[in-house]
C-alpha positions in Angstrom: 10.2 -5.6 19.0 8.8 -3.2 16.2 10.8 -2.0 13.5 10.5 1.1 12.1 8.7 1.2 8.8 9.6 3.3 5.4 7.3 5.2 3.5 8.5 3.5 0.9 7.7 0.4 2.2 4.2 1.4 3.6 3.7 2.3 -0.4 4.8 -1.1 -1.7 2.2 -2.8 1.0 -0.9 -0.2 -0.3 0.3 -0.9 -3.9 0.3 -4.8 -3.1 -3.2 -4.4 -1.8 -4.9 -2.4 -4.1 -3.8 -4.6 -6.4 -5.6 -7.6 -5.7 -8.9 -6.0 -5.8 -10.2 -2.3 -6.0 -10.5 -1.2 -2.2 -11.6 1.4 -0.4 -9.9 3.5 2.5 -11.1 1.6 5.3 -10.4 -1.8 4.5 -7.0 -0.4 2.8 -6.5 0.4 6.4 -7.7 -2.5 8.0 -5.5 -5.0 5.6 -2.8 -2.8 6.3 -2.9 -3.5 10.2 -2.6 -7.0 9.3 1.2 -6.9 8.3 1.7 -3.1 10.4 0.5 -1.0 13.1 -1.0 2.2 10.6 -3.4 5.2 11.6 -5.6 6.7 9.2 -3.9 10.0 9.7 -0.8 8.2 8.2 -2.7 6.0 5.3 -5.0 8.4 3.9 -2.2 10.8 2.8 -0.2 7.7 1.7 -3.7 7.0 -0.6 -3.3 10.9 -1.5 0.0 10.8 -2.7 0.0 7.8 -4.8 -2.9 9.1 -6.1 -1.2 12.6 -6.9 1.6 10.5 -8.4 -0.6 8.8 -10.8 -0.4 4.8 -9.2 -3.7 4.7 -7.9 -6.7 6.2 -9.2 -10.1 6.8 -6.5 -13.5 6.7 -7.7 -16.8 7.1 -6.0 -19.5 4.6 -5.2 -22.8 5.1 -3.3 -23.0 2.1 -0.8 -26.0 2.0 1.5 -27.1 5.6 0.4 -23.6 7.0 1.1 -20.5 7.8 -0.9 -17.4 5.2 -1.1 -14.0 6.3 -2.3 -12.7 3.2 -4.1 -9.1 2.7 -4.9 -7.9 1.1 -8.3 -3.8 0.7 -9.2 -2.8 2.2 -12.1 -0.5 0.5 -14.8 1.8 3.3 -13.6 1.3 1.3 -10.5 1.3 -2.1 -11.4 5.3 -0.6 -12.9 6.1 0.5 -9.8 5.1 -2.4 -7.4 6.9 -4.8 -9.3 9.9 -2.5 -8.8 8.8 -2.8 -5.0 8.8 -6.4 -5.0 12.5 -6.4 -7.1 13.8 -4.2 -4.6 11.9 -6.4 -0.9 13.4 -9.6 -2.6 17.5 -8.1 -2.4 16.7 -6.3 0.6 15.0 -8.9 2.1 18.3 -11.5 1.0 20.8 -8.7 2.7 19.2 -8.8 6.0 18.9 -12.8 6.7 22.3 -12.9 5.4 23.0 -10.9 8.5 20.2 -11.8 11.1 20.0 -16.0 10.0 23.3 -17.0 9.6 
């Protein structure tokens, strides 16, 4: 069974990756699949908007003679995630209150 997932919580999970090391789109992608089943038609405007909203900043690096868009949290960021993680941890509680007793 899959459950539906937010785009709040599909933010927390970019945020939560970026932050353990500067990424790039593709591998944000491909760690994402780990935990969720993503397209890049929904994650690159996910990277977009966070970006527009000033918790992740992109630069560009030439790797093997072409141009990488690299991801970096911002503090802005870093503020919001552990919001994110504040909020998981009480929703998270709520539900296996319900579903595991």
């Amino acid at each position: 069974m899959a459950f539906p997932v937010s785009a709040s919580l599909l933010d927390a999970i970019v945020l939560a990756i970026v932050a353990r090391e500067g990424t790039y789109g593709y591998k944000i992608t491909q760690d994402v699949r780990q935990v969720m089943e993503v397209s890049d038609s929904t994650l690159y405007p996910v990277l977009r908007r966070l970006q527009r909203d000033g918790l992740l900043a992109a630069y560009d690096e030439a790797v093997d003679g072409r141009m990488r868009r690299y991801y970096r949290i911002t503090p802005s960021g870093e503020v919001r995630l552990a919001q994110y993680r504040i909020e998981w941890a009480e929703y998270r509680k709520n539900i296996e209150q319900v579903l595991l007793e």
